[in-house]
Backbone as JSON, one array per atom type, in Angstrom:
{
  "sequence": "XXXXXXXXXXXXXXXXXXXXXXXXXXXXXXXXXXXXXXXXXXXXXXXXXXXXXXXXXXXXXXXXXXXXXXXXXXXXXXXXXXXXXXXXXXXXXXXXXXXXXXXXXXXXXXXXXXXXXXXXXXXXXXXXXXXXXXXXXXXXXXXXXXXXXXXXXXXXXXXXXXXXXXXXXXXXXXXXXXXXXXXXXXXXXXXXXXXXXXXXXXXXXXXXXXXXXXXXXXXXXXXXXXXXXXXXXXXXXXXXXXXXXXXXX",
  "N": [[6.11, 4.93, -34.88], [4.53, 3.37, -33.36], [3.78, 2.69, -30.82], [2.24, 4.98, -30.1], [-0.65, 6.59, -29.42], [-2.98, 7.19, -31.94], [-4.83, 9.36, -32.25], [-3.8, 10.94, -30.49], [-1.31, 11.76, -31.42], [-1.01, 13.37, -33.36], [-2.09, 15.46, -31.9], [-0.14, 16.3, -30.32], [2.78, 17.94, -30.23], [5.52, 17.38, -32.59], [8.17, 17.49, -31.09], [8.05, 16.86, -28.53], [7.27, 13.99, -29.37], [9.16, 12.77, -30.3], [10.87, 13.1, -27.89], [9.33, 11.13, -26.29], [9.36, 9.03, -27.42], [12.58, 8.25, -26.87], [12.7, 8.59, -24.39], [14.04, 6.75, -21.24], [12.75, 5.31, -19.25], [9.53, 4.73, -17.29], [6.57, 6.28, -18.48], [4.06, 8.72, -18.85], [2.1, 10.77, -20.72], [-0.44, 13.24, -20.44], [-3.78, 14.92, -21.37], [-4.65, 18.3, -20.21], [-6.78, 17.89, -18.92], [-6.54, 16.08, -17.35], [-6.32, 13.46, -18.64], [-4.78, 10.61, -20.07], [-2.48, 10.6, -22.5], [-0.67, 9.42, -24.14], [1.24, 6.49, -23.44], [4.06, 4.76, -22.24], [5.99, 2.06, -23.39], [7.54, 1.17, -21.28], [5.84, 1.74, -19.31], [3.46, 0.88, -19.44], [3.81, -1.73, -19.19], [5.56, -2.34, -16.69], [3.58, -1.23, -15.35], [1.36, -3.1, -16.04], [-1.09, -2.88, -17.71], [-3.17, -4.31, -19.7], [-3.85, -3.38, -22.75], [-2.96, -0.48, -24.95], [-5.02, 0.66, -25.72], [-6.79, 0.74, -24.09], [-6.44, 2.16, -22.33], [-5.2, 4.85, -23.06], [-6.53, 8.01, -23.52], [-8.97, 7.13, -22.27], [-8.18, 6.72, -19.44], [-8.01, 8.71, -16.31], [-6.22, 10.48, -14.47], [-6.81, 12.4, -12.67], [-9.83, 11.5, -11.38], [-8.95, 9.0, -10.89], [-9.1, 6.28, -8.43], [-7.63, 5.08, -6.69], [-5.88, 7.31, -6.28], [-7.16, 9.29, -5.66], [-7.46, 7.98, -3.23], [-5.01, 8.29, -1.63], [-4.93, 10.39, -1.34], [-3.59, 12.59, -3.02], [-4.48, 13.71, -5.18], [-5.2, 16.69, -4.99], [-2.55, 18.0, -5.27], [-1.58, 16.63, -7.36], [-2.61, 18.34, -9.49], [-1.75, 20.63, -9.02], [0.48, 20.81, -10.98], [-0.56, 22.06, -13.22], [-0.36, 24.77, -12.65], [1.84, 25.02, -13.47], [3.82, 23.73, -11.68], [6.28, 21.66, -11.0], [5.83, 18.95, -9.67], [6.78, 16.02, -6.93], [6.01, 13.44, -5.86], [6.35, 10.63, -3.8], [7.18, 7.79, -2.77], [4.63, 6.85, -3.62], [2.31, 4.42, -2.94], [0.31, 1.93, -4.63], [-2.16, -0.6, -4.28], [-1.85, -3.69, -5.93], [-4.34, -4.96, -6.36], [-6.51, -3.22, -5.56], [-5.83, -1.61, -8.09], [-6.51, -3.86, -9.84], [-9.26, -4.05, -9.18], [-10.4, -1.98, -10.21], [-8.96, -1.45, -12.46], [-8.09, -2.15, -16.03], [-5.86, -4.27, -15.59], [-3.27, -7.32, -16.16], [-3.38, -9.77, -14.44], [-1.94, -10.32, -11.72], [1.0, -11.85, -9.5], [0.61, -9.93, -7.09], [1.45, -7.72, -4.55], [2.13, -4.98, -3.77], [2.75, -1.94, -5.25], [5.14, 0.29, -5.18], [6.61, 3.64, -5.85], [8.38, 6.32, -6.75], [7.1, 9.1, -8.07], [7.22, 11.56, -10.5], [5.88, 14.62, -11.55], [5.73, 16.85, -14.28], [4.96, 20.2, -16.13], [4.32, 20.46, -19.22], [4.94, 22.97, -21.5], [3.56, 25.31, -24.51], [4.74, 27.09, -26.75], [3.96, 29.48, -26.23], [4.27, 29.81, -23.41], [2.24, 28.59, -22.24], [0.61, 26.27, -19.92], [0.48, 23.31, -21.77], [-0.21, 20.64, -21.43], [1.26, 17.79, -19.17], [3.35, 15.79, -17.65], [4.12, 12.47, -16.39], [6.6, 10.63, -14.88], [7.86, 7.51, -13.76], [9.8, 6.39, -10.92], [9.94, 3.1, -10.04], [9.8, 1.94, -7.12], [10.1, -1.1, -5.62], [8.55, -3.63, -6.0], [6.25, -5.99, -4.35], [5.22, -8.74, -3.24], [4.88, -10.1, -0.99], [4.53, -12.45, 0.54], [6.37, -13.87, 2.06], [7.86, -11.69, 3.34], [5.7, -11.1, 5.28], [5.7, -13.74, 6.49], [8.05, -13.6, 7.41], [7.78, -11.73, 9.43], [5.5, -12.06, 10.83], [6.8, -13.95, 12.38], [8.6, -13.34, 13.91], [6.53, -11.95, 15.77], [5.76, -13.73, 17.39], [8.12, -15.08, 18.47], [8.71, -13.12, 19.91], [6.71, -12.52, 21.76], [5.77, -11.86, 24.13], [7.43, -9.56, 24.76], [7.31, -5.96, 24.84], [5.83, -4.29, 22.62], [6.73, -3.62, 19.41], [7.76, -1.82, 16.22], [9.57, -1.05, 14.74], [11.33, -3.14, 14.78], [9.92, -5.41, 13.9], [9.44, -4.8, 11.46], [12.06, -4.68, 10.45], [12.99, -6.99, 10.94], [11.59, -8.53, 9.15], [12.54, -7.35, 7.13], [12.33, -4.69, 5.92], [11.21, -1.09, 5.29], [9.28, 0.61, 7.89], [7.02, 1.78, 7.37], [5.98, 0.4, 5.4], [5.85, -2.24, 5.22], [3.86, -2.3, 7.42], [2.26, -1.07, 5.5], [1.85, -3.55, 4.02], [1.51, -5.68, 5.58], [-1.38, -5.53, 6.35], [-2.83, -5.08, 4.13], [-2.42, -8.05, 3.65], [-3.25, -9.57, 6.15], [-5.31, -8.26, 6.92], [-4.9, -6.79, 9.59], [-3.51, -4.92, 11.26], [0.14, -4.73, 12.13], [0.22, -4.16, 14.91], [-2.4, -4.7, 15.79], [-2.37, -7.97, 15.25], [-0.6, -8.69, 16.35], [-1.56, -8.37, 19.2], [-3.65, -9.81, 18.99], [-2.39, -12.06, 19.08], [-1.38, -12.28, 21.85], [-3.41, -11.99, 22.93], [-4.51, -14.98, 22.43], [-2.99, -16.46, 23.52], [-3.03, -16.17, 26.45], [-5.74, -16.63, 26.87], [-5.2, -19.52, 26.83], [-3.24, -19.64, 28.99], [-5.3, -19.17, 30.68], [-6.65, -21.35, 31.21], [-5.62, -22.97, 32.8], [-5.84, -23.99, 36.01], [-4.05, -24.36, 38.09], [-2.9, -21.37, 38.51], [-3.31, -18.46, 39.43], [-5.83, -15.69, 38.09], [-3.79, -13.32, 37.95], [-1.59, -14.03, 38.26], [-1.14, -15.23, 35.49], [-1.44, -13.25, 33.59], [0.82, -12.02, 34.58], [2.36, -13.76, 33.73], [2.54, -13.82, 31.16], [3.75, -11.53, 30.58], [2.2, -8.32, 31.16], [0.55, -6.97, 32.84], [-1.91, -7.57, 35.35], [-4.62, -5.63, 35.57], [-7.2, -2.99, 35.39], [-7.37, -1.59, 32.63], [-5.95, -4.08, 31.19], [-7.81, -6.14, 31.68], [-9.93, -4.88, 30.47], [-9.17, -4.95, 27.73], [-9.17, -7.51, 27.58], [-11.66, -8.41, 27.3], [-12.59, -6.94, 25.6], [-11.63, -8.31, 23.19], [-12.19, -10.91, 23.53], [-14.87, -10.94, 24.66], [-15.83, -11.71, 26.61], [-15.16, -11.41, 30.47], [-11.72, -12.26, 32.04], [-11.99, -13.77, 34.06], [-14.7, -15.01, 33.63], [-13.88, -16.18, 31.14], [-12.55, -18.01, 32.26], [-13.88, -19.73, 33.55], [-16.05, -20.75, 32.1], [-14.71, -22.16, 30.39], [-13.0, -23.85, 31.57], [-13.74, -26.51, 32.51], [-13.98, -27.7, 29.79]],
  "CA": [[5.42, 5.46, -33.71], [3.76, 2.15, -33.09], [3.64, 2.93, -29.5], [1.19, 6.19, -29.92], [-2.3, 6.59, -29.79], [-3.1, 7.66, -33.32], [-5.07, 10.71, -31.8], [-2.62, 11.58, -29.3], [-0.12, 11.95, -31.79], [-1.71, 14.3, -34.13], [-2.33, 16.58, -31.3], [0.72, 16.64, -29.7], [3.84, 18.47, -30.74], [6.71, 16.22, -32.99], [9.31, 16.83, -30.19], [7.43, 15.84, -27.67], [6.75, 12.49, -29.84], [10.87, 12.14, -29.73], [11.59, 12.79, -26.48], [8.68, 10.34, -25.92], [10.16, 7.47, -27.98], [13.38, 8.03, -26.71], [12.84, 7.88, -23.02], [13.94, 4.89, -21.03], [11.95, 5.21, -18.16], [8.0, 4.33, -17.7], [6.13, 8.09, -18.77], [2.68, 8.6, -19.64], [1.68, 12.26, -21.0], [-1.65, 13.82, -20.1], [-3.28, 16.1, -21.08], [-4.93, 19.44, -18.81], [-7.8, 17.44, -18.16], [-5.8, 14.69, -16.75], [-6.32, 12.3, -19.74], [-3.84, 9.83, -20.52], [-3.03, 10.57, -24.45], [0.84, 8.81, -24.56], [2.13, 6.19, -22.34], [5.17, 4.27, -23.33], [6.08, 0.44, -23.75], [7.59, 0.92, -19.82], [4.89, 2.25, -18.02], [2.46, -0.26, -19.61], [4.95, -3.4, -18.44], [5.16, -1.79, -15.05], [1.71, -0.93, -14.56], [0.83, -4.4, -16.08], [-2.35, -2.48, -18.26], [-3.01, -5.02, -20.59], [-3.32, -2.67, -23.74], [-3.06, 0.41, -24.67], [-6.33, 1.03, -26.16], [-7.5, 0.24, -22.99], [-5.98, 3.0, -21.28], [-4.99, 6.34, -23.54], [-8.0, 8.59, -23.74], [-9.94, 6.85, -21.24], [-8.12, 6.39, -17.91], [-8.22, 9.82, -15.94], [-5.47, 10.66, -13.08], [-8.05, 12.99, -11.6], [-10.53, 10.41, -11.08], [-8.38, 7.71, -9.93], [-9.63, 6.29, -7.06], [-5.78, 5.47, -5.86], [-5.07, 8.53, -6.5], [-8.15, 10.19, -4.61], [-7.15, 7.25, -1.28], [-3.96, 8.47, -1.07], [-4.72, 12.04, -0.95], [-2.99, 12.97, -3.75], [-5.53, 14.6, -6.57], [-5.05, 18.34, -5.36], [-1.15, 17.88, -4.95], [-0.74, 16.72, -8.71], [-3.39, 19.44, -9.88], [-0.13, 22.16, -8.74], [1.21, 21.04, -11.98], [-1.34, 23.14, -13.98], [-0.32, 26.21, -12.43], [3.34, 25.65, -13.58], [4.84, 23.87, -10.92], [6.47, 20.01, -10.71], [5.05, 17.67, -8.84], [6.96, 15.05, -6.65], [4.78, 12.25, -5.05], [7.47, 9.73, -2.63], [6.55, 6.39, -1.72], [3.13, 6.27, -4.02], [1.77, 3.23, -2.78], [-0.56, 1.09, -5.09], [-2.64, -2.33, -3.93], [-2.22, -4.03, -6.62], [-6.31, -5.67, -5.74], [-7.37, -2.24, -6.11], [-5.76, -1.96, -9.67], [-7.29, -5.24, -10.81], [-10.6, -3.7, -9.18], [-10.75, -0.48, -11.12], [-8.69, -1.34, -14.31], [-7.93, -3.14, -16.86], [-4.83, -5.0, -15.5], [-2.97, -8.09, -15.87], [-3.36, -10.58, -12.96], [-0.23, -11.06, -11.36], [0.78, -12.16, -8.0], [1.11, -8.65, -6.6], [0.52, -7.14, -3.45], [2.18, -3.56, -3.79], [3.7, -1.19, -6.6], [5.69, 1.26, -4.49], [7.02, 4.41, -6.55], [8.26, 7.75, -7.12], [6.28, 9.7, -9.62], [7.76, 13.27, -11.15], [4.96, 14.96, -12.86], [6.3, 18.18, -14.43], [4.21, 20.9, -17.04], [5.07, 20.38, -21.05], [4.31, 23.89, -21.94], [3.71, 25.85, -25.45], [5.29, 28.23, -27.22], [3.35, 30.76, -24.93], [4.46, 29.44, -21.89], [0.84, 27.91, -21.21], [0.71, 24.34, -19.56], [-0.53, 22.23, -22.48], [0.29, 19.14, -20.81], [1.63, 17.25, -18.29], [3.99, 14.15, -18.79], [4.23, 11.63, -15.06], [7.46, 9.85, -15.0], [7.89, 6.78, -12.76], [10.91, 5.71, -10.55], [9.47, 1.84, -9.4], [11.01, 1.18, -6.04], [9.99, -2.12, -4.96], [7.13, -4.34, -6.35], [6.55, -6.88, -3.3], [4.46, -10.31, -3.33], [4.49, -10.03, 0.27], [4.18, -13.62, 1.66], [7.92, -14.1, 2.46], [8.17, -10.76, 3.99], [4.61, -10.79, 6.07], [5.81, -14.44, 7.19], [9.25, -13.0, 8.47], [6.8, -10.22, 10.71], [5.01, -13.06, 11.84], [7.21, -15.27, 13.17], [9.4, -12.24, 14.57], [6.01, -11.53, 16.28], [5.6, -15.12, 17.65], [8.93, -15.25, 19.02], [8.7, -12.04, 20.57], [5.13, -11.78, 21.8], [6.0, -11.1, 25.75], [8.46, -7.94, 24.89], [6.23, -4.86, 24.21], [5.49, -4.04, 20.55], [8.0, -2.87, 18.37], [7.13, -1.89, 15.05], [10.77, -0.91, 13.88], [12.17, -4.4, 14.85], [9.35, -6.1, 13.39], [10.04, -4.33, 10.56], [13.75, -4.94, 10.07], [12.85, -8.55, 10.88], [11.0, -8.93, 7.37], [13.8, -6.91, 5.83], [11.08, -3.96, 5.25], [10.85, 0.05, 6.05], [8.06, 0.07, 8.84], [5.58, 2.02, 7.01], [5.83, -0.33, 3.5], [5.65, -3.78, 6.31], [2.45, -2.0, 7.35], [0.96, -1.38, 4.63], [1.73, -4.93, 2.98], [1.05, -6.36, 6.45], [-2.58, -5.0, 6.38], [-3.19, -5.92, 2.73], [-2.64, -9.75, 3.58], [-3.99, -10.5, 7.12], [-6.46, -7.93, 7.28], [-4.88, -6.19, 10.29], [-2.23, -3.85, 11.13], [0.67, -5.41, 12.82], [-0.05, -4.49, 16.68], [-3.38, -5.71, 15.75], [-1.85, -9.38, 15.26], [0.4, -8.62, 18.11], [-2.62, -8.16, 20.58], [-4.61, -11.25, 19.13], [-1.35, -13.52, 19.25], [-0.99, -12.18, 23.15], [-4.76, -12.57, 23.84], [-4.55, -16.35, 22.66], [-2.0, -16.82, 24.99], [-3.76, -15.38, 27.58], [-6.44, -17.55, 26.83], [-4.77, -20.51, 26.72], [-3.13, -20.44, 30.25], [-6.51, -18.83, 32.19], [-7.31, -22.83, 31.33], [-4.47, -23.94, 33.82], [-6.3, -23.52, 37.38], [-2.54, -23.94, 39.19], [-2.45, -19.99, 38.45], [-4.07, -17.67, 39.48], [-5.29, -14.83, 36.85], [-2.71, -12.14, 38.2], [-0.14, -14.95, 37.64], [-1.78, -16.06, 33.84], [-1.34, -11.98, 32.77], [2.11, -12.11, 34.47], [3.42, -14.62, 32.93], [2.21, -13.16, 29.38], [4.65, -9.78, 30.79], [1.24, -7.93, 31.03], [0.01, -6.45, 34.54], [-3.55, -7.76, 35.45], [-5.42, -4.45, 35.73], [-8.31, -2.47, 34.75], [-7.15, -1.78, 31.01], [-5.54, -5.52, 30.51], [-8.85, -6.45, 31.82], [-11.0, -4.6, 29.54], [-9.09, -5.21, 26.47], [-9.48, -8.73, 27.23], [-13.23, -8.23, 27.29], [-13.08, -6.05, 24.15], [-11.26, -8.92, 22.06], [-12.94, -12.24, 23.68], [-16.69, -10.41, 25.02], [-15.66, -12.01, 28.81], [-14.23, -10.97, 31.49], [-10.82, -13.22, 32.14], [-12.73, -14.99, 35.15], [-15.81, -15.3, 33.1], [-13.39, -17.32, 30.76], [-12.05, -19.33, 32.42], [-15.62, -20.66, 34.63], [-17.18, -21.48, 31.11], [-13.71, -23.24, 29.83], [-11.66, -24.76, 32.33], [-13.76, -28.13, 32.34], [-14.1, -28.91, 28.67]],
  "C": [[4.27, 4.55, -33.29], [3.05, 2.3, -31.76], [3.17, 4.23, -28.75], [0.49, 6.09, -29.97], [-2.24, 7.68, -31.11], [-3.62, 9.42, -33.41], [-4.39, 11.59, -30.96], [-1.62, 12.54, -30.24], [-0.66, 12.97, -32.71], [-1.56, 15.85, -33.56], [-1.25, 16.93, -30.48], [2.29, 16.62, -30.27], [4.74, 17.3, -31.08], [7.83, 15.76, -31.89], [9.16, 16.61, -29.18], [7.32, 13.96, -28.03], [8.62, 11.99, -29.68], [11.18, 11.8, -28.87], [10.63, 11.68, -25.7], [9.13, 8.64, -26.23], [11.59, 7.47, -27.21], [13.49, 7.72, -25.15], [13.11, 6.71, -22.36], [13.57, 4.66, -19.94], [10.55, 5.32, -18.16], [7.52, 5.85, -17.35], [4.58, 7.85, -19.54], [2.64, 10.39, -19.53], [0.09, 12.06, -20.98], [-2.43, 14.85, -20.82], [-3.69, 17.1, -20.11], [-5.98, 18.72, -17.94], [-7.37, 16.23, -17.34], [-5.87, 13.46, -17.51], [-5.69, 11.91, -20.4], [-3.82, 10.17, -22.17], [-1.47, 9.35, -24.77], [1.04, 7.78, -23.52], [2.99, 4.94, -23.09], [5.24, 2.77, -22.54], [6.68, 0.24, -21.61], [7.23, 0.83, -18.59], [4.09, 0.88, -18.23], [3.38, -1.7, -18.84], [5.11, -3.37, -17.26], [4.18, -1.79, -14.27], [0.74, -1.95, -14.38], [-0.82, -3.55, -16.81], [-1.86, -3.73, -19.42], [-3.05, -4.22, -22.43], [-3.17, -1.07, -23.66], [-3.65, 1.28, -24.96], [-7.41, 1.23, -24.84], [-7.6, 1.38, -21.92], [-5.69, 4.37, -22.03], [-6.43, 6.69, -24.23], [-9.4, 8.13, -23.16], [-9.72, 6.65, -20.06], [-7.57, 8.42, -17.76], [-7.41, 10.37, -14.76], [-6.58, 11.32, -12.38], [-9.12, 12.22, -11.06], [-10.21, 9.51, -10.65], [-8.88, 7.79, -8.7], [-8.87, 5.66, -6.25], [-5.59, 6.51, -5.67], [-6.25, 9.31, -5.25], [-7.59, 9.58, -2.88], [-6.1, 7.54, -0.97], [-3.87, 9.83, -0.71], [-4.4, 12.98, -1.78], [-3.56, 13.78, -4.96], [-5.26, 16.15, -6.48], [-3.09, 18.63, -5.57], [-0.59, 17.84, -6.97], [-1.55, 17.52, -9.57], [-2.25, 20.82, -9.85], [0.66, 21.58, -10.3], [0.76, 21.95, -13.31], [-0.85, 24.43, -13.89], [1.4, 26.14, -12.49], [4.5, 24.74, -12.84], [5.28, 22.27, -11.17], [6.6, 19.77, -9.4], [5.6, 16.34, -8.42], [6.36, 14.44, -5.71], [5.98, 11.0, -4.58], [6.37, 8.92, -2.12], [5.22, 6.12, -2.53], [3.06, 5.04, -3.75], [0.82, 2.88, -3.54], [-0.92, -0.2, -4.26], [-2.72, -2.05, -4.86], [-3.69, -4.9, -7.07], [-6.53, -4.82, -6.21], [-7.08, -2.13, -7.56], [-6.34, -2.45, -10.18], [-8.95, -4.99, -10.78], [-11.04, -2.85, -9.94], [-9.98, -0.48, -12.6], [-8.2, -2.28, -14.55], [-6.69, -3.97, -17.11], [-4.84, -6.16, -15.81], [-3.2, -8.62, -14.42], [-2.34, -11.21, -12.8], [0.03, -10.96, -9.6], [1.92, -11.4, -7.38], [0.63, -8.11, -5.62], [0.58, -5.07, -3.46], [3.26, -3.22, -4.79], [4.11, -0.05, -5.23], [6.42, 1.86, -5.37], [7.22, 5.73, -6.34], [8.15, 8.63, -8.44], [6.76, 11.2, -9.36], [6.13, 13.55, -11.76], [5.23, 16.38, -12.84], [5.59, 18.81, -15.97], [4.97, 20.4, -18.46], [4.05, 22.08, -21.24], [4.37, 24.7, -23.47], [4.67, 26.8, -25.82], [5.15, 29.7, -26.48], [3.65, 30.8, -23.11], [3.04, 28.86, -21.11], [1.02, 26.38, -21.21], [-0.1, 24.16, -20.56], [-1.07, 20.64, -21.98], [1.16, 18.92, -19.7], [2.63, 16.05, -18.51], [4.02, 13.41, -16.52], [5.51, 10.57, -15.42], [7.73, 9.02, -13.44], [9.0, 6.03, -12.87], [9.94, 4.42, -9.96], [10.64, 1.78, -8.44], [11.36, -0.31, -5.81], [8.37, -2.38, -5.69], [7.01, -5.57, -5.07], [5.0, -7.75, -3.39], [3.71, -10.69, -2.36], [4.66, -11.3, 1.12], [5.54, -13.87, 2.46], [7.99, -13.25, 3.66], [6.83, -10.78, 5.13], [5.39, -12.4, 7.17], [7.12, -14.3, 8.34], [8.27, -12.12, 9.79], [6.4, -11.31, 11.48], [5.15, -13.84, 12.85], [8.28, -14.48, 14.15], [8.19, -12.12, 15.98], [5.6, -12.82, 17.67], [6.77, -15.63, 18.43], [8.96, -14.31, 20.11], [7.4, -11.7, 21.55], [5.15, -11.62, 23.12], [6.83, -9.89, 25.55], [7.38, -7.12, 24.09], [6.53, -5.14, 23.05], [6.14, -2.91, 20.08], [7.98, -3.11, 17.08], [8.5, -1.73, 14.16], [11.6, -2.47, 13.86], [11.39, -5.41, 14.37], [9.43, -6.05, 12.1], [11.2, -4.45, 9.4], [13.64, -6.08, 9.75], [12.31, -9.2, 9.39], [11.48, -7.68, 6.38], [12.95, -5.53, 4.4], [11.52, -2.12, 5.75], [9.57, -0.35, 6.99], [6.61, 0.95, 8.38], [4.97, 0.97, 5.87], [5.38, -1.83, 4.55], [4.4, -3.01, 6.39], [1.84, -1.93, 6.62], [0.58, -3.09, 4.08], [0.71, -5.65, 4.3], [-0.75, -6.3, 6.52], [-3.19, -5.64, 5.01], [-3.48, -7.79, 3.16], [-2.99, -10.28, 4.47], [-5.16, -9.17, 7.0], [-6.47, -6.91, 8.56], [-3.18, -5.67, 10.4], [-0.83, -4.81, 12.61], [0.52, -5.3, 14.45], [-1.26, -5.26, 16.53], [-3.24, -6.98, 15.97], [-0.91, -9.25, 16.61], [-0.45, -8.64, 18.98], [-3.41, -9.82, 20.34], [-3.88, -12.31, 19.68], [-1.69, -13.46, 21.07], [-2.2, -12.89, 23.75], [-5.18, -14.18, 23.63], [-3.91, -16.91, 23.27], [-2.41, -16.87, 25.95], [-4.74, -16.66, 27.97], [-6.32, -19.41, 27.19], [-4.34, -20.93, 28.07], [-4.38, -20.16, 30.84], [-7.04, -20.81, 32.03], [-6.24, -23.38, 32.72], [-5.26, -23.54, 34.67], [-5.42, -23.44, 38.56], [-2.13, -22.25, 39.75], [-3.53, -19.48, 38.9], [-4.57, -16.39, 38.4], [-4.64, -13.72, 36.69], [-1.58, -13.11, 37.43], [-0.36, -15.35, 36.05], [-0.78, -14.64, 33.44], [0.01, -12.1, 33.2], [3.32, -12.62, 34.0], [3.63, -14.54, 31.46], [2.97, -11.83, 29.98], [2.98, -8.97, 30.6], [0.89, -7.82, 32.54], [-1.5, -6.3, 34.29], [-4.34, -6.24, 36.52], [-6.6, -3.82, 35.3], [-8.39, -2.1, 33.31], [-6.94, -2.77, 30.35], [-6.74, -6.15, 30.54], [-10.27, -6.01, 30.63], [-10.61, -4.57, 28.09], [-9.24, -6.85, 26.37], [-10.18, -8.87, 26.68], [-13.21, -8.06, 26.06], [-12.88, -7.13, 23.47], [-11.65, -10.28, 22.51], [-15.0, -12.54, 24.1], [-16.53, -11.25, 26.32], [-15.04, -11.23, 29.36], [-13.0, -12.58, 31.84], [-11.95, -14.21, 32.77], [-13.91, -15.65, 34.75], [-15.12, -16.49, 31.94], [-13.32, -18.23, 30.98], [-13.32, -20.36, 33.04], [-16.35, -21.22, 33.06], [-15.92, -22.31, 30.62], [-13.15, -23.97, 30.26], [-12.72, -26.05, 32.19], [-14.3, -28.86, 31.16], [-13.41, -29.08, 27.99]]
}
């Protein structure tokens, strides 16, 4: 039982300690207070915790502060009162991990998972425990897949904004592309879709052949009172104010 905490195991029932060794999927047992007492050789390799001193009897699901950003703290609290607990899609940054625990450093952008967490109860039928078993969907790196979005976005950047085909394009669901996408530039993909457009933008108001109805038209964009003031918002001019301080240098 190499792969127990010495106190864990003491306090928690023999066939629990079986069905713990024998599992072949990554499982960490809890117990009421949300305190890691078991977690097995799969979770740790998954999770990337470097030991497991490190982590049973001192890391806290309730306290997670993943666990609090995703929303999720009163949701896996319903397993106290009996019930199991499925959580779809848990998203991790792996950044935040490395910020708050005692991970490996590995070149990770997101753990995407579905976590079970279902009661271990006594002889009495009272929740003693908890156990969290994790399906890993997708671990993703990101750069491959953000540079597919990119260059999808770059090809595309006169046809409105389309988040499902940007999506597809880096071979992603369109919420999991968002999140990664956000993680590694810093903004959410229309975000980059509006800057790409407004350097465009920028770029012809330098031509003086056009006029700036014809600049926005030729970016597919109708020069109006909203195209106009998101210019503003994302350069602090007005188009015409652009172009009079740029066109002659």
């Amino acid at each position: 039982m190499s792969n127990i905490d010495k106190n864990a195991q003491k306090e928690i029932p023999d066939f629990l300690v079986s069905l713990f060794e024998s599992f072949p999927y990554p499982l960490q047992i809890f117990s009421r207070d949300g305190t890691a007492r078991m977690i097995n050789d799969a979770a740790l390799e998954m999770i990337g915790i470097k030991s497991r001193e490190a982590h049973v009897g001192l890391y806290n699901v309730f306290e997670d502060p993943i666990v609090h950003k995703l929303g999720v703290t009163d949701q896996i609290r319903q397993v106290l009162e009996g019930k199991t607990v499925y959580l779809t899609d848990f998203t991790a940054s792996y950044e935040d991990m490395i910020r708050y625990f005692d991970v490996k450093e590995r070149n990770l952008k997101l753990i995407i998972s579905d976590i079970t967490c279902f009661p271990l109860k006594n002889e009495n039928g009272t929740v003693e425990y908890f156990a969290a078993v994790f399906i890993f969907k997708n671990v993703y790196m990101g750069k491959e897949e953000i540079g597919r979005g990119k260059q999808y976005i770059k090809t595309h950047w006169k046809e409105p904004f389309n988040a499902d085909k940007i999506a597809r394009a880096a071979h992603l669901s369109k919420s999991h592309f968002t999140k990664l996408f956000k993680l590694h530039t810093g903004l959410t993909p229309y975000e980059y879709y509006i800057n790409y457009k407004i350097n465009k933008l920028k770029e012809m108001l330098l031509d003086t052949n056009l006029s700036i109805s014809q600049v926005f038209a030729a970016c597919n964009m109708n020069y109006n009172g909203h195209s106009a003031r998101l210019f503003r918002d994302k350069v602090g001019l007005t188009p015409s104010e652009y172009r009079k301080k740029y066109q002659n240098k």
